[in-house]
MIDOSE-1310 file (N, C-alpha, C; in nm, 2 decimals, decimal comma, always signed):
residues 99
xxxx	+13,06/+8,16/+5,44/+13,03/+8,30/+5,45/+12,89/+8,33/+5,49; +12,78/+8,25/+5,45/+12,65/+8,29/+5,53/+12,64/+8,21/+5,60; +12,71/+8,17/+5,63/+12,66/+8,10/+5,78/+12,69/+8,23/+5,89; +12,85/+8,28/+5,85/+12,87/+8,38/+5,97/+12,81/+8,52/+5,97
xxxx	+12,74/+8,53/+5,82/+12,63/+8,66/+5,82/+12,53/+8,59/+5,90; +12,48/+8,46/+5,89/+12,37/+8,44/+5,95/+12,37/+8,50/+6,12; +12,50/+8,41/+6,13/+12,55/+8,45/+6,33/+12,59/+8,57/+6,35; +12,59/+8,65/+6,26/+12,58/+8,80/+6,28/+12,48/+8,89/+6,27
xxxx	+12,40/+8,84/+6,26/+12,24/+8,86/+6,23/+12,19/+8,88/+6,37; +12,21/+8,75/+6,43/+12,20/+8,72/+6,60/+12,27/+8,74/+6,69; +12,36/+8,82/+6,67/+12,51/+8,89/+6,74/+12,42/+8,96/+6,87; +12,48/+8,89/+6,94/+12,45/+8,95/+7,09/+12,52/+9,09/+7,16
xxxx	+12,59/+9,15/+7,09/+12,65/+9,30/+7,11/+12,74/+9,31/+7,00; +12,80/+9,42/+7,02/+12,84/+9,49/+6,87/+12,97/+9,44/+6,86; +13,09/+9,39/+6,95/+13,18/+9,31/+6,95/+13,16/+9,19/+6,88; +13,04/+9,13/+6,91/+13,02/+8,99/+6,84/+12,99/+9,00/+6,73
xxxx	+12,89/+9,09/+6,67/+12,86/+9,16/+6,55/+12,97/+9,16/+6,47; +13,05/+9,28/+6,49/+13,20/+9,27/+6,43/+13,30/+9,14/+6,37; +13,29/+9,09/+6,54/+13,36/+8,95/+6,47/+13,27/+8,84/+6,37; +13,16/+8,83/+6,36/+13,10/+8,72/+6,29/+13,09/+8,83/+6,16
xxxx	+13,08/+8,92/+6,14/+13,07/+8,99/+6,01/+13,25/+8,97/+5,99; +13,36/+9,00/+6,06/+13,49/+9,02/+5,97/+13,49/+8,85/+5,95; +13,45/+8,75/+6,04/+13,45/+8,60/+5,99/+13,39/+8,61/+5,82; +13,26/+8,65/+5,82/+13,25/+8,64/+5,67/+13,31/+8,69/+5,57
xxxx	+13,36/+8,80/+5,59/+13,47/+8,90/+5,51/+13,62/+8,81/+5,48; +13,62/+8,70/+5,58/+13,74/+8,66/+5,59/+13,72/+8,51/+5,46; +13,57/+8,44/+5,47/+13,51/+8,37/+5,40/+13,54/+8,40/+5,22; +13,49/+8,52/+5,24/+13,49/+8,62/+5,09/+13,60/+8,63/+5,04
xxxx	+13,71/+8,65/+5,09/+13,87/+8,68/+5,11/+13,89/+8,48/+5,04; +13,86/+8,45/+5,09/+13,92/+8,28/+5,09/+13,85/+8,24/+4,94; +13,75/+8,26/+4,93/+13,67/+8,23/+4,83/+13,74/+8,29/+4,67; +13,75/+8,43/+4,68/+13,78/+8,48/+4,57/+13,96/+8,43/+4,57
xxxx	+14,04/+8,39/+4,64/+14,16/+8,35/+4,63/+14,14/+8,19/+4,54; +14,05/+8,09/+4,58/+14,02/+7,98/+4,53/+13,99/+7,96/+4,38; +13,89/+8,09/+4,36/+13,85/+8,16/+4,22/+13,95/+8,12/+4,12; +14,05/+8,26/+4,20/+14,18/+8,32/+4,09/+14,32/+8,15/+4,11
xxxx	+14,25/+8,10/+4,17/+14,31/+7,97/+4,16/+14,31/+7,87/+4,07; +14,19/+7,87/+4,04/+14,12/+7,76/+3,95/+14,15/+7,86/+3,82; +14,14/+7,98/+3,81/+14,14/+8,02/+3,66/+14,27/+8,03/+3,65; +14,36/+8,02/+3,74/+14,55/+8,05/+3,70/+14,58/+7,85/+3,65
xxxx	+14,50/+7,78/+3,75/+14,53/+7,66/+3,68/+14,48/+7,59/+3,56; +14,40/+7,67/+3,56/+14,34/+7,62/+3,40/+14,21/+7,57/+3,39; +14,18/+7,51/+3,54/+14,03/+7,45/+3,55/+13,95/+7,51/+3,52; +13,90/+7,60/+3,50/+13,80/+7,68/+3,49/+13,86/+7,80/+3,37
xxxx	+13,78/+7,83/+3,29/+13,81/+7,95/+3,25/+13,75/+8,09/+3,30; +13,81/+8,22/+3,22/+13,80/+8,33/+3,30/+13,59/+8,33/+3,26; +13,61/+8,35/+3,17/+13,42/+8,37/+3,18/+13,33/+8,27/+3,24; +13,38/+8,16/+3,27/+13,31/+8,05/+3,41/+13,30/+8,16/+3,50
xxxx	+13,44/+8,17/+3,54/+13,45/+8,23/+3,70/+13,40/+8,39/+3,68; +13,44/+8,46/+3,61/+13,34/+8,59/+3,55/+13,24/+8,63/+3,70; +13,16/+8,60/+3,65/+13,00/+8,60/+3,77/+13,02/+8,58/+3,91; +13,14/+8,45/+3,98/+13,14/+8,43/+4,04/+13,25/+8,49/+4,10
xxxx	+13,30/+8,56/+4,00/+13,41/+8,63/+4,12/+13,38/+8,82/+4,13; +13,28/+8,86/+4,04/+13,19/+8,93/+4,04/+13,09/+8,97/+4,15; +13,01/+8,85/+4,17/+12,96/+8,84/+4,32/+12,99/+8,87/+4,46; +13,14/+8,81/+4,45/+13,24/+8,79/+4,54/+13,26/+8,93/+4,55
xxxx	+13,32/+9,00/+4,48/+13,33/+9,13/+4,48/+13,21/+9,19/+4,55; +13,09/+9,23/+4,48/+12,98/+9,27/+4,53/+12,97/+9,27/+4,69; +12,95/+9,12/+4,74/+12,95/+9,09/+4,86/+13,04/+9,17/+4,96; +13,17/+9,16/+4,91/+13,27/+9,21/+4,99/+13,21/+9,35/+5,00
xxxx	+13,22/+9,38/+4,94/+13,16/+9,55/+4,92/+13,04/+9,61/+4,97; +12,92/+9,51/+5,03/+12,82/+9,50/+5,09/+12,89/+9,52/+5,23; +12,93/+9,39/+5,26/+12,99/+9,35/+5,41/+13,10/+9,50/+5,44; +13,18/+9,53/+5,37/+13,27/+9,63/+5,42/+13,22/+9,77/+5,48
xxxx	+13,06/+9,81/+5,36/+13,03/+9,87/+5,42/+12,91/+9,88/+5,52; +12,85/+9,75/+5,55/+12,82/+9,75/+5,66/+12,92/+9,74/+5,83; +13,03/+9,70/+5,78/+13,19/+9,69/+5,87/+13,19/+9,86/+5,94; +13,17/+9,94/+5,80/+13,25/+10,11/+5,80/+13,11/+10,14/+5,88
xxxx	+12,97/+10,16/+5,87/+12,91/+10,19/+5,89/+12,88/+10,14/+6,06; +12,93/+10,08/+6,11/+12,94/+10,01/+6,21/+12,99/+10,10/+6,29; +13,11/+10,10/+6,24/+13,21/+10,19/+6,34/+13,24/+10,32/+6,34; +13,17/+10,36/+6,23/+13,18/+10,52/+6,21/+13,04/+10,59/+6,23
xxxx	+12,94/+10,49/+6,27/+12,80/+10,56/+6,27/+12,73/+10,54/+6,38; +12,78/+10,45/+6,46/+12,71/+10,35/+6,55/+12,70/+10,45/+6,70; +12,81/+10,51/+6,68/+12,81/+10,63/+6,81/+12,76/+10,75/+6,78; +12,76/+10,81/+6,67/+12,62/+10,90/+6,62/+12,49/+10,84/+6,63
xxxx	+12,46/+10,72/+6,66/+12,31/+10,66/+6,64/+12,29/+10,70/+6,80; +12,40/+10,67/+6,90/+12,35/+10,64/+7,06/+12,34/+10,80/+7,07; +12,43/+10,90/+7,01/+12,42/+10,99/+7,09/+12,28/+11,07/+7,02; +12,21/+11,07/+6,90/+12,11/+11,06/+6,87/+11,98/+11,01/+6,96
xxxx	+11,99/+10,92/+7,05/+11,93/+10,86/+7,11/+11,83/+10,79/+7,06; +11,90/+10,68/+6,94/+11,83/+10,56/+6,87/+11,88/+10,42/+6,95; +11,77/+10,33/+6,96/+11,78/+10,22/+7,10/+11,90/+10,16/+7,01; +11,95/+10,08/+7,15/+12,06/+9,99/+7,17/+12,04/+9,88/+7,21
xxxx	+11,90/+9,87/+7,25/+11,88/+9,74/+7,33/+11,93/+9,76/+7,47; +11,99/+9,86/+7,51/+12,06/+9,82/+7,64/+12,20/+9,72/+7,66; +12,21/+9,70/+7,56/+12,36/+9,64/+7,54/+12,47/+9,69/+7,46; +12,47/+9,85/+7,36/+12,55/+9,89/+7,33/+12,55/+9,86/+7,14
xxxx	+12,41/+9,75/+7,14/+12,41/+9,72/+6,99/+12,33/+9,72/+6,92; +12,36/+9,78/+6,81/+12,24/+9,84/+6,73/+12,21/+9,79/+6,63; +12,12/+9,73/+6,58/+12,07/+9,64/+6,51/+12,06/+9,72/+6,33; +12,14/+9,66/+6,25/+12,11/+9,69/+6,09/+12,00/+9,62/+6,03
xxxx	+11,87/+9,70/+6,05/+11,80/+9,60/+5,94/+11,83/+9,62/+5,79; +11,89/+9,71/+5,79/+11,89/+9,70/+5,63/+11,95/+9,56/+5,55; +12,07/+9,54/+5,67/+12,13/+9,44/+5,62/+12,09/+9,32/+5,66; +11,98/+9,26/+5,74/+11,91/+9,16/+5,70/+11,81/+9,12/+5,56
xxx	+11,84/+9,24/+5,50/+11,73/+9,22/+5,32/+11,84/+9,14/+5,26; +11,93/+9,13/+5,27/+12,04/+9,13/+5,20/+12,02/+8,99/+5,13; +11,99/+8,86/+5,22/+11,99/+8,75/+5,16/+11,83/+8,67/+5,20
């Protein structure tokens, strides 16, 4: 999952953006299934995983709305007339603090 936030960081237009952010959404998705795995089999108990599936949550909820904010704001930003780079993609710094 941060590896594909990382390659989303460096997304070369907003297409690529998208896909390396839904890759890590898809990471977070995989992760919290492994979670509820280990605690349905017994390995782990629920207050181990607690935190860690807590996190997981958070994250997802980070990434989604950087996802929503993507697509529902990104064309109010151009028609605003905040830069693009010239390639149609607009860079989140907020969400480089993130990690």
């Amino acid at each position: 999952m941060g590896a594909h936030f990382r390659e989303a960081q460096r997304a070369k237009s907003n297409p690529d953006f998208m896909s390396k952010m839904e890759g890590s959404m898809q990471k977070i998705e995989e992760t919290i299934y492994w979670l509820e795995l280990l605690e349905g089999a017994r390995l782990c108990g629920r207050d181990e995983l607690k935190p860690l599936t807590s996190e997981a949550n958070q994250l997802m909820a980070i990434f989604v709305t950087i996802v929503r904010h993507n697509l529902f704001e990104g064309d109010s930003y151009r028609r605003r007339g905040e830069a693009d780079h010239g390639n149609g993609f607009i860079p989140y710094p907020f969400a480089l603090k993130l990690f």
